[in-house]
C-alpha positions as CSV (number, residue, x, y, z in Angstrom):
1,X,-20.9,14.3,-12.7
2,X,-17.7,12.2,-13.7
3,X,-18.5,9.2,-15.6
4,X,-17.7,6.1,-13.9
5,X,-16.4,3.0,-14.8
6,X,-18.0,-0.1,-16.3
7,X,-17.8,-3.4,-15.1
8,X,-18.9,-6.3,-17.5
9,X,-18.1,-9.3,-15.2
10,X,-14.4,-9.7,-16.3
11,X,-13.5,-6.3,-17.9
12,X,-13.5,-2.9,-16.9
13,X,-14.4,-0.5,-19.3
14,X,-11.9,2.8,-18.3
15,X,-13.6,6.0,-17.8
16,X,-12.0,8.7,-16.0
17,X,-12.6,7.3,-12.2
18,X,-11.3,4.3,-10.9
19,X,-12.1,2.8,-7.6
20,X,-8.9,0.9,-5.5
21,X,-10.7,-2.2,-5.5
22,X,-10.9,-2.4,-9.2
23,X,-7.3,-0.4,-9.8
24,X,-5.6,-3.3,-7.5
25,X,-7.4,-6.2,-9.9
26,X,-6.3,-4.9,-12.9
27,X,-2.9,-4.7,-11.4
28,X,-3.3,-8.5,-10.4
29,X,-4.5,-9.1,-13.8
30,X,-7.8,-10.6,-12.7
31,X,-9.8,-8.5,-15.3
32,X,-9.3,-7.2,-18.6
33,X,-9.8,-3.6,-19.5
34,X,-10.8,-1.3,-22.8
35,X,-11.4,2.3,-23.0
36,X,-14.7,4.1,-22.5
37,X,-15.2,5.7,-26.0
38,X,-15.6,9.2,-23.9
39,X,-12.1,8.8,-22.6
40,X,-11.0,8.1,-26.4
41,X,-12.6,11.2,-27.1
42,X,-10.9,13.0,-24.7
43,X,-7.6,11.5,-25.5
44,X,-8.3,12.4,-29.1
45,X,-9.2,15.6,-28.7
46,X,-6.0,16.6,-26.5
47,X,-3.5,15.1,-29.3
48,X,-5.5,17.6,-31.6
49,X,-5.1,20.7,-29.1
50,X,-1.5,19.4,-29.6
51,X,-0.8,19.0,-33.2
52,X,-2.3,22.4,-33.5
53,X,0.4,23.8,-30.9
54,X,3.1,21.8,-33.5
55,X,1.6,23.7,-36.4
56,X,1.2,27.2,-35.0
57,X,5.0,27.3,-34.1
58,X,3.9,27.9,-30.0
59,X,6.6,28.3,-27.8
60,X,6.3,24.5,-25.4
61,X,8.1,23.5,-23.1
62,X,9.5,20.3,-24.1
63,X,8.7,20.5,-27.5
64,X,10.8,23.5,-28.4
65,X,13.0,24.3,-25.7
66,X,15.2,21.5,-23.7
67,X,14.4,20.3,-20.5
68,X,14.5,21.7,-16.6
69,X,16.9,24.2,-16.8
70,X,17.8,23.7,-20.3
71,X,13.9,25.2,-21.2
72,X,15.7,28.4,-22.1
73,X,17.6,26.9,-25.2
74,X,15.3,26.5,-28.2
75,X,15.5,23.0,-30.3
76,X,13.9,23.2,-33.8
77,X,11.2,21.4,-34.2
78,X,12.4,19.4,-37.0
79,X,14.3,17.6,-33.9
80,X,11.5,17.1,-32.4
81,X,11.9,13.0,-32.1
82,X,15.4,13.5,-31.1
83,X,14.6,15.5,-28.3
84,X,11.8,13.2,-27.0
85,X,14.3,10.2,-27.4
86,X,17.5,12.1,-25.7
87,X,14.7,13.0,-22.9
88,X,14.0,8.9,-21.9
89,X,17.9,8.6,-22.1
90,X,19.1,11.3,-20.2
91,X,16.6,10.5,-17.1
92,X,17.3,6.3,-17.9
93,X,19.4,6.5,-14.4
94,X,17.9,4.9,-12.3
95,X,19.3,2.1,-9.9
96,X,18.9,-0.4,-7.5
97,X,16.8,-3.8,-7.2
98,X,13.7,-3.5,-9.9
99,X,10.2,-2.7,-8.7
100,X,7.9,-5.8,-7.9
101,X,5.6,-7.6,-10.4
102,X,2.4,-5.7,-9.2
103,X,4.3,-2.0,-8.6
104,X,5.5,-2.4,-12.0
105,X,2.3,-2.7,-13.1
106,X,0.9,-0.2,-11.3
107,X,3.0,2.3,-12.7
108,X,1.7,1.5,-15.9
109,X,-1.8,1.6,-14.7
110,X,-1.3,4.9,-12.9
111,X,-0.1,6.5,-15.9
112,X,-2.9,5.3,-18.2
113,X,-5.5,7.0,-15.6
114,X,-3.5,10.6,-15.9
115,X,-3.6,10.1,-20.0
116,X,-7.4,9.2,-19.6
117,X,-8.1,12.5,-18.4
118,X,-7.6,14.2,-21.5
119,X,-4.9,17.1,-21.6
120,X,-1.7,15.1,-21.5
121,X,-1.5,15.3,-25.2
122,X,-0.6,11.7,-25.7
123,X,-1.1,9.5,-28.7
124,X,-3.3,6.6,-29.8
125,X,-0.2,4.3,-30.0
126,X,0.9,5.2,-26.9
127,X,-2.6,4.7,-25.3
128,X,-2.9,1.2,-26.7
129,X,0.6,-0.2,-25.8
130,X,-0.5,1.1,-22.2
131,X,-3.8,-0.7,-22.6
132,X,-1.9,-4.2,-24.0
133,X,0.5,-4.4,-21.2
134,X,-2.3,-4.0,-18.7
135,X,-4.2,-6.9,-20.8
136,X,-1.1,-9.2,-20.7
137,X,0.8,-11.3,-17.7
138,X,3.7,-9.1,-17.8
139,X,5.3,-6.2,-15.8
140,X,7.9,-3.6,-17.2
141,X,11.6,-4.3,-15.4
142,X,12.0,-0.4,-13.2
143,X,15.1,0.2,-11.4
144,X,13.1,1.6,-7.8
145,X,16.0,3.9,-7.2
146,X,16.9,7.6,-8.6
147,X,13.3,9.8,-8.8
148,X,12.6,12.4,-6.5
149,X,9.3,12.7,-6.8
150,X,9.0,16.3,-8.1
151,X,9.2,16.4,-11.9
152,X,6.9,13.5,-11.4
153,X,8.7,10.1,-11.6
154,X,10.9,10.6,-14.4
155,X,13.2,7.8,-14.0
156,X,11.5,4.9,-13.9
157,X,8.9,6.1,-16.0
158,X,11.8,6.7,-18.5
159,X,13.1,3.0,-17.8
160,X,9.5,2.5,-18.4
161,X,9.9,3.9,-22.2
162,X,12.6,2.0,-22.8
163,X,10.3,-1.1,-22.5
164,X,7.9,-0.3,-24.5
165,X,11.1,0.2,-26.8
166,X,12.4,-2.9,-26.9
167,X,15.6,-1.7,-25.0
168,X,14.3,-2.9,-21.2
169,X,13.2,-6.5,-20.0
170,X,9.7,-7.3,-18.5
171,X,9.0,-10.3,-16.2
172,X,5.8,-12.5,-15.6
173,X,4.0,-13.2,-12.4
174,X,6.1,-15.7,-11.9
175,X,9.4,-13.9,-11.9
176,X,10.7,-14.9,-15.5
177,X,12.3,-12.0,-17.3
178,X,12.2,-11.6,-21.1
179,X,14.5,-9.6,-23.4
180,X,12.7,-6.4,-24.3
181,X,12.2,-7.3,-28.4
182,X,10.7,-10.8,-27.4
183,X,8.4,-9.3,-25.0
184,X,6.9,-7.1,-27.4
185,X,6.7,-9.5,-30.3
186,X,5.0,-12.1,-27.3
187,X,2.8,-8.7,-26.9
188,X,2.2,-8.1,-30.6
189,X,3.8,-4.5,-30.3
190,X,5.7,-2.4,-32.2
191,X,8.4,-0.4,-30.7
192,X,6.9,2.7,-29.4
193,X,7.3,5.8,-31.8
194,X,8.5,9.0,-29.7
195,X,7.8,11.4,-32.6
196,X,4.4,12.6,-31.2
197,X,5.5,14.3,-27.9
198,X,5.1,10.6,-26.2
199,X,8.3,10.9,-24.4
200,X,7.2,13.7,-22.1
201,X,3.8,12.6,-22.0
202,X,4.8,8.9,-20.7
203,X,7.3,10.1,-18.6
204,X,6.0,13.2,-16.9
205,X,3.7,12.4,-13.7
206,X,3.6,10.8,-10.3
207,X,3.1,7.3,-11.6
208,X,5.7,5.1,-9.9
209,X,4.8,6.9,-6.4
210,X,0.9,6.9,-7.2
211,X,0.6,3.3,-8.2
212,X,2.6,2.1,-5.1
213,X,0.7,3.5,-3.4
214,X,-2.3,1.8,-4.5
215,X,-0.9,-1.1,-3.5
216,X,0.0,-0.6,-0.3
217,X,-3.6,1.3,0.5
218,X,-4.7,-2.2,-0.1
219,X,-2.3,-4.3,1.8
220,X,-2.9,-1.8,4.7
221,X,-6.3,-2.5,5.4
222,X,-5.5,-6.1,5.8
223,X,-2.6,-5.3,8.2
224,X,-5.6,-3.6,10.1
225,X,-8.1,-6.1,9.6
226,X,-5.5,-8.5,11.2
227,X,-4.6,-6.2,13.7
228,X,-8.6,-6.5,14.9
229,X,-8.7,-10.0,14.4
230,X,-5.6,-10.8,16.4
231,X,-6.5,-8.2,19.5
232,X,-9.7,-9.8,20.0
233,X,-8.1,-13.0,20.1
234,X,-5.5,-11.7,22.6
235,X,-8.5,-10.5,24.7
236,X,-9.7,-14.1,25.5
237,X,-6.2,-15.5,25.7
238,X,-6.0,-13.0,28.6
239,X,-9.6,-12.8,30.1
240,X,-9.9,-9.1,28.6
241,X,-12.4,-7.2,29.9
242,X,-14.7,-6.1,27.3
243,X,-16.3,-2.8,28.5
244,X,-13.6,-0.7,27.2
245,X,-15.0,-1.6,24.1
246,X,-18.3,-0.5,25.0
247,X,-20.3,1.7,21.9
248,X,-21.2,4.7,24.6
249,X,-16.8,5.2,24.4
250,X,-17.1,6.0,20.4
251,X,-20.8,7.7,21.0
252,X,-18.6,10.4,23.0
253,X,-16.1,11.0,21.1
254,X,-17.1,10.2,17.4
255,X,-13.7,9.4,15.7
256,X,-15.2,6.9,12.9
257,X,-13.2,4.5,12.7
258,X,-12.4,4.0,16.4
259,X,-16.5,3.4,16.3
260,X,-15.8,0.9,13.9
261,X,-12.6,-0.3,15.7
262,X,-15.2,-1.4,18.8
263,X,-17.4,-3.0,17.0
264,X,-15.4,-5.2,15.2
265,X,-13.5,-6.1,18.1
266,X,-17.0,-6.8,19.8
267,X,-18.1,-8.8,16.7
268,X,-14.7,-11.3,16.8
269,X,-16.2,-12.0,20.4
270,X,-19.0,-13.5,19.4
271,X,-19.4,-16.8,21.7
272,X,-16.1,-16.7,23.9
273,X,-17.0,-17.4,27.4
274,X,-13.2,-16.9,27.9
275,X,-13.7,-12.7,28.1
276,X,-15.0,-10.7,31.0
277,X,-18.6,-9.0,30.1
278,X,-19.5,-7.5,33.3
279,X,-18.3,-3.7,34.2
280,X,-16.6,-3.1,37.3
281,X,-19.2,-0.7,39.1
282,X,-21.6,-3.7,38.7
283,X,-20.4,-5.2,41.8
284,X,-20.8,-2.7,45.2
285,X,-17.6,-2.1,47.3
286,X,-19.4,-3.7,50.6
287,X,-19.4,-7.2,48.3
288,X,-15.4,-7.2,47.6
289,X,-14.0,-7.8,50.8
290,X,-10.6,-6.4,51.8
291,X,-8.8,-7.6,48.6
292,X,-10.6,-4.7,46.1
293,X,-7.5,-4.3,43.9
294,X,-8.1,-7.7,43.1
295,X,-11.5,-6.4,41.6
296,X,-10.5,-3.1,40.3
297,X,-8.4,-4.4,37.6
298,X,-8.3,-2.8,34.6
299,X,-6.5,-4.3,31.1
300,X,-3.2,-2.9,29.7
301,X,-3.3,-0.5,26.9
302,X,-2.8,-3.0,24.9
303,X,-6.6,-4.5,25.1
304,X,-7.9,-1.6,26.6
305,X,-7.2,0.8,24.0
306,X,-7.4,-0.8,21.1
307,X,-10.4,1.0,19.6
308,X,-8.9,4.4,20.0
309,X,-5.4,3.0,18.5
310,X,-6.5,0.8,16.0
311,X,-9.2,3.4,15.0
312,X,-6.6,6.0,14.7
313,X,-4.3,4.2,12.3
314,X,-7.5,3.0,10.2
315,X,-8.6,7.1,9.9
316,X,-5.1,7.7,8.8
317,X,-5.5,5.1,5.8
318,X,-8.9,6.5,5.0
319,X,-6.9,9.8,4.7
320,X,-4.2,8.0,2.7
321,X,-6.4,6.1,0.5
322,X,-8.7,9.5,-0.2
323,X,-5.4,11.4,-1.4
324,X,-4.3,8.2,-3.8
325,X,-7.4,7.7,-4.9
326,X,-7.6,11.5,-6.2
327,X,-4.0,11.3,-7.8
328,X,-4.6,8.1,-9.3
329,X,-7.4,10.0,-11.7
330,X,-5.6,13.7,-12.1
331,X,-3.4,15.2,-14.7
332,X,0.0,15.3,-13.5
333,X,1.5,16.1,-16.7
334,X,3.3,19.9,-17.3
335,X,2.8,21.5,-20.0
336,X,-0.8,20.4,-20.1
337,X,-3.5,20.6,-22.7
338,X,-6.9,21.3,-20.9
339,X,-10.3,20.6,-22.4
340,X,-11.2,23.9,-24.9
341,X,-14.0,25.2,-22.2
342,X,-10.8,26.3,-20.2
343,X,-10.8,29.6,-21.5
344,X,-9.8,28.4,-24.8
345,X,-6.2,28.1,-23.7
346,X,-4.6,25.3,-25.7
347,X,-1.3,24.7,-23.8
348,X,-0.7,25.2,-20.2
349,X,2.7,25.4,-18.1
350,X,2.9,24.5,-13.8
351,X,3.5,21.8,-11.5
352,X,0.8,19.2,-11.4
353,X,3.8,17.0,-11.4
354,X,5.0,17.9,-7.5
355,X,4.1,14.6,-5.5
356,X,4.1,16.1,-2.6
357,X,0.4,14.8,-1.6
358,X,1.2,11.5,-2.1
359,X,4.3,12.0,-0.1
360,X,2.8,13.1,3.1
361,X,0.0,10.7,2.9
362,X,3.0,8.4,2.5
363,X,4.9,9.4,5.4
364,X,1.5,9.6,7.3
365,X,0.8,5.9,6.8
366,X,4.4,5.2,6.9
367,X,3.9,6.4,10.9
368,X,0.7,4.6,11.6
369,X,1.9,1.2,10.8
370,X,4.8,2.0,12.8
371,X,2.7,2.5,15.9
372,X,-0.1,-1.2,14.3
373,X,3.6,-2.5,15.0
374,X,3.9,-1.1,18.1
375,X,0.3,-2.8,19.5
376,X,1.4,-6.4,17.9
377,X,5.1,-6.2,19.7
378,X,3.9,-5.0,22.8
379,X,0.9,-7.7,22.4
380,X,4.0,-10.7,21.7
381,X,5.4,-9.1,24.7
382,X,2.9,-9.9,27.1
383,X,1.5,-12.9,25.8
384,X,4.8,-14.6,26.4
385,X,5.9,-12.8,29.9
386,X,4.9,-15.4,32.6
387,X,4.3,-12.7,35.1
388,X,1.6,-10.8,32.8
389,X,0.1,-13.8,30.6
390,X,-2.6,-15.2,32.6
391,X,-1.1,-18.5,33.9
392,X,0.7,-19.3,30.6
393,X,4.1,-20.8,30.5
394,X,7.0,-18.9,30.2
395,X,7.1,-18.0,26.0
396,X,4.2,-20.6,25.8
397,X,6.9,-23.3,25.9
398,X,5.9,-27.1,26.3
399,X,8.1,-29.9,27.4
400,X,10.6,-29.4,30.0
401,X,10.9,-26.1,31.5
402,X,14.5,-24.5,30.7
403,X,15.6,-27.0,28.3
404,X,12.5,-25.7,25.7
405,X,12.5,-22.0,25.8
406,X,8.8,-21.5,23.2
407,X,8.8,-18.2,21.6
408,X,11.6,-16.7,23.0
409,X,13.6,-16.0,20.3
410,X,10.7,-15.2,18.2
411,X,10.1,-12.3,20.8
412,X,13.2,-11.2,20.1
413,X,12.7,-11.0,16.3
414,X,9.6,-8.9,17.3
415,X,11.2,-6.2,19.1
416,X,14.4,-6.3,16.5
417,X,11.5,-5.7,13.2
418,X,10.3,-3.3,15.3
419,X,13.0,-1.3,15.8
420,X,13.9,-1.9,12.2
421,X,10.5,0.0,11.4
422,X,10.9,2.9,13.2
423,X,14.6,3.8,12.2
424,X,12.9,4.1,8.5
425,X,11.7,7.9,9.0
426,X,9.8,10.1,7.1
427,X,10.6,11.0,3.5
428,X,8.7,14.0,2.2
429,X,10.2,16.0,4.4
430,X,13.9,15.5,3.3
431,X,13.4,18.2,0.0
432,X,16.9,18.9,-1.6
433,X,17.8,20.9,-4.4
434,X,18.5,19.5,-7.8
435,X,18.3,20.1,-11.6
436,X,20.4,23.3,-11.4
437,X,18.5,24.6,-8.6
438,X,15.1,24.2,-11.0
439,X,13.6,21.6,-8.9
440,X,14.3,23.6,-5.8
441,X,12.0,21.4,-4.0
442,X,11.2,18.3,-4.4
443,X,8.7,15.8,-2.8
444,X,10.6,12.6,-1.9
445,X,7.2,10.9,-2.6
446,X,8.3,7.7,-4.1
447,X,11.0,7.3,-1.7
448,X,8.2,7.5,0.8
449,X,5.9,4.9,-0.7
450,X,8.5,2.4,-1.2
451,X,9.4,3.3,2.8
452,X,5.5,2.0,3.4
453,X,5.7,-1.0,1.2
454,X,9.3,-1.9,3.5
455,X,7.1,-1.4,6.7
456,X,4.5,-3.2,5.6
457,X,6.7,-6.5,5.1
458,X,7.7,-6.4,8.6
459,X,4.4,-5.3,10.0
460,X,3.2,-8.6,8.4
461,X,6.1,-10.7,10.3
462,X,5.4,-9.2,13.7
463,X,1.8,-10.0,13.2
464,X,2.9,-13.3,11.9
465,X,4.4,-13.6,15.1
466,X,1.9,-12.7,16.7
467,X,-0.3,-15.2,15.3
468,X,1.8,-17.7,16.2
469,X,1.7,-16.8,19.8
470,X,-1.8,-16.7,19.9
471,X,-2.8,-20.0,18.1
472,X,0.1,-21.7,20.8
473,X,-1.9,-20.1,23.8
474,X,-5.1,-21.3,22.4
475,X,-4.1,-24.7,21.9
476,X,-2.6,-24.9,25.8
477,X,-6.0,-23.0,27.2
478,X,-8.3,-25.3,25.6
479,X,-6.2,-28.3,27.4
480,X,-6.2,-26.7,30.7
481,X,-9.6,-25.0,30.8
482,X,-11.3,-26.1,27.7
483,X,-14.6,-25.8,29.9
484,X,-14.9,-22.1,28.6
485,X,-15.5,-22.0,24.7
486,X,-12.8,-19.9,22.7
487,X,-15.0,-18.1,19.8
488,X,-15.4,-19.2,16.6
489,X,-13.3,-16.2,15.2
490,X,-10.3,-17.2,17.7
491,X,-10.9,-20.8,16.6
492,X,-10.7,-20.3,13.0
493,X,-7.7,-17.6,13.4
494,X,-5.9,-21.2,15.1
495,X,-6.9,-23.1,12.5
496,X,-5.7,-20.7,10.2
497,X,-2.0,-20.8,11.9
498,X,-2.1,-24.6,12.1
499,X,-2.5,-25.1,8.2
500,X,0.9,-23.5,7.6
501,X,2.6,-24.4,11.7
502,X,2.4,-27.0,13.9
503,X,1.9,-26.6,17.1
504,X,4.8,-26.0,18.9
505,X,5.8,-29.4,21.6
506,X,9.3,-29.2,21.7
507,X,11.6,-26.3,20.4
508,X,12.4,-25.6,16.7
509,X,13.8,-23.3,14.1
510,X,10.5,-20.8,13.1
511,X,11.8,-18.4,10.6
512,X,10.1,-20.1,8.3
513,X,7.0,-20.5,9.9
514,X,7.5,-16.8,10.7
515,X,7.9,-16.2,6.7
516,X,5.1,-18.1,5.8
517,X,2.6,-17.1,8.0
518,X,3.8,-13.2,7.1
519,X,3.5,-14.0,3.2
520,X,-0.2,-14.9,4.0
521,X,-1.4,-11.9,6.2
522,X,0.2,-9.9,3.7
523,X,-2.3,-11.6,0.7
524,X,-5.0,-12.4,2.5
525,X,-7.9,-11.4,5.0
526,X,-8.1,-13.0,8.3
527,X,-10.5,-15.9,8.1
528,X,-14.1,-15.0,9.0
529,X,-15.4,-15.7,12.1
């Protein structure tokens, strides 16, 4: 078995395996970290396979050849510093607004896992500037443009180098950015020392796209907690009709998560009197009378399906999450130095650096939120139609009718974000040749994962909308029938809404109530019911 890691209440001790939950605190800085002394080992013991490759004259890639399809020209090894330091400044290209606070991190974190694992050769400086970073309230400054994923992220893990140089900037949580040299001195680091190999090892690996996508495995789930949370509340806004969400559905066709999907929908429920719990086939045709389509109603997709939709997109993130989670604690170094019980080979050349997993689990998410997006709109949609919405006023507007026009507009931004989301397509596929025709195909992976992160921002603001919706139709139900108790899930997700927006009386600008609300289902749960 893989050792595991070891939480002490505040710190996590670094092994070789790290769970999401804990990858995303150290990321947020909630806990400290320090190695597990058999990933030291390990570390150590790689650097040694390494030194011994230095003093046996092998022929390495990277250490006595140049780079991509410069490996054929040989580079003594007396310039073996300049050649590490001319690699972080030949791939220092990158462009474009800088990575967030947290991906930043992220990076960093990702790349400490692949080191931990013992055959990417690296040093004990190296390691502990890694560690110190992770320890500290700042984030490396990484242009979020230029890698394509299949060398691993060489750009702005090369940006990342620079750093840890003194030659970048880093920011805090806040946003603050500080010169390079004072960030390291705040740090109590030295400029990092290339002369070891460090340069390929630091900047050779699916890092950026890897540790983006830890984050956004972890905003996801809340987008589909929400998406839950905000269905069942539609569902007694509209008198849904809860035997589509009956158990015997998932019993008979055993996706898991549309299983889970059902239940939680069923759970939200608990206490609404607003919902409709007997099935159709309970009442006998003779008892209808003329008017049976009346009777035989059924719910839009919308309700009706949202176990099996829902459930999909969650089994897609379990995919995602599996594939991350297995990237986030590999080697995707090249050349590699494996452990000595691999056939004694000290020094090993391939492609453990091609992100192309992370890519299509990328892409695959990237869809799936796309159709979360496409519940939520279609959910605004209806909610705010006055021919479909259950006796609600036209956009749920109060005051006079014409002169206030409710969520009009705000349906509007729906559709538009929509729209926005699904003109984003997928990235892995879009390989192109580059590096001389040495990186013949690439993966597009980080491209992909930044596509995600993008979708997820306006996921959040259509659910936002939502939201908004839903706490307005609420608030005019309980007035008109408050007779029938709303459940305490549906109360609290009101509640929720009215700490940030009031309720909405007479029309008024909601962008930023739109913003807000978004900004919070993007942090945080939905409140428990």
């Amino acid at each position: 078995m893989r050792p595991t890691n070891t939480v002490q209440t505040d710190r996590i001790i670094l092994d070789r395996d790290l769970s999401l939950a804990d990858a995303r605190a150290i990321i947020d800085g909630a806990v400290r970290i320090a190695l597990h002394p058999g990933a030291s080992a390990r570390c150590a013991a790689s650097h040694d396979r390494l030194q011994q490759v230095i003093a046996e004259d092998r022929h390495v890639y990277g250490l006595t050849t140049g780079f991509g399809p410069l490996a054929n020209r040989l580079v003594d090894k007396s310039c073996g510093a300049a050649l590490q330091q001319n690699l972080v400044h030949h791939l220092a290209s990158g462009v474009g607004p800088n990575l967030d606070w947290a991906s930043g991190r992220a990076v960093v974190l990702a790349r400490l896992m692949s080191i931990l694992q013992g055959a990417s050769g690296a040093s004990d400086a190296a390691i502990g500037t890694l560690v110190t970073l992770l320890n500290a309230d700042l984030s490396p400054c990484l242009p979020s443009q230029g890698t394509v994923g299949a060398s691993g992220d060489l750009t702005p893990l090369a940006h990342m180098v620079l750093c840890f140089q003194g030659r970048g900037a880093f920011s805090d949580r806040a946003g603050h950015v500080l010169a390079g040299a004072a960030a390291l001195e705040h740090l109590g680091l030295q400029p990092i020392d290339l002369t070891r190999r460090d340069g390929l090892a630091l900047v050779n690996g699916t890092s950026a796209m890897t540790g983006i996508a830890v984050l956004n495995a972890d905003q996801a789930g809340r987008a589909v907690a929400w998406s839950i949370a905000l269905t069942a509340a539609m569902a007694e806004t509209q008198q849904g009709r809860v035997e589509a969400w009956h158990p015997a559905f998932a019993q008979l066709r055993p996706h898991a998560r549309q299983g889970d999907a059902a239940d939680q929908l069923r759970h939200h429920l608990t206490g609404s009197e607003r919902v409709i719990r007997t099935h159709l086939a309970d009442r006998r045709l003779t008892d209808l009378g003329p008017r049976t389509e009346e009777h035989a109603a059924q719910d839009a997709y919308t309700l009706r399906c949202a176990p099996q939709v829902i459930g999909a997109v969650w089994d897609t993130l379990d995919w995602h999450n599996q594939i991350v989670l297995t990237e986030l604690t590999s080697v995707t170094d090249n050349p590699i130095f494996p452990p000595a019980e691999a056939d004694d080979v000290l020094v090993l050349h391939g492609g453990n650096f091609m992100g192309q997993h992370v890519g299509l689990a990328s892409d695959a998410l990237a869809n799936a939120l796309c159709v979360l997006a496409g519940l939520a709109e279609r959910q605004v949609a209806r909610i705010t139609d006055e021919t479909l919405n259950r006796g609600l006023p036209a956009f749920l507007h109060q005051g006079a009718p014409g002169l206030n026009s409710g969520f009009m507009g705000a349906q509007v931004t729906a559709t538009a974000l929509l729209a926005e989301m699904r003109m984003i397509g997928a990235a892995s596929v879009q390989s192109i040749s580059t590096n001389g025709a040495n990186q013949d195909v690439v993966s597009m992976g980080t491209i992909a994962a930044r596509h995600v992160q993008t979708k997820l921002k306006m996921l959040s603001q259509i659910q936002a909308i939502l939201a908004l919706c839903l706490a307005q139709a609420i608030d005019l139900q309980s007035e008109t029938s408050g007779d029938l108790a709303f459940s305490e899930s549906a109360q609290r997700l009101r509640g929720y809404v009215r700490e940030t927006s009031p309720r909405l009386t007479e029309d008024r600008p909601l962008g930023r109530d739109i913003e807000a609300i978004a900004a919070a289902i993007a942090t945080e749960a939905p409140p428990a019911g």
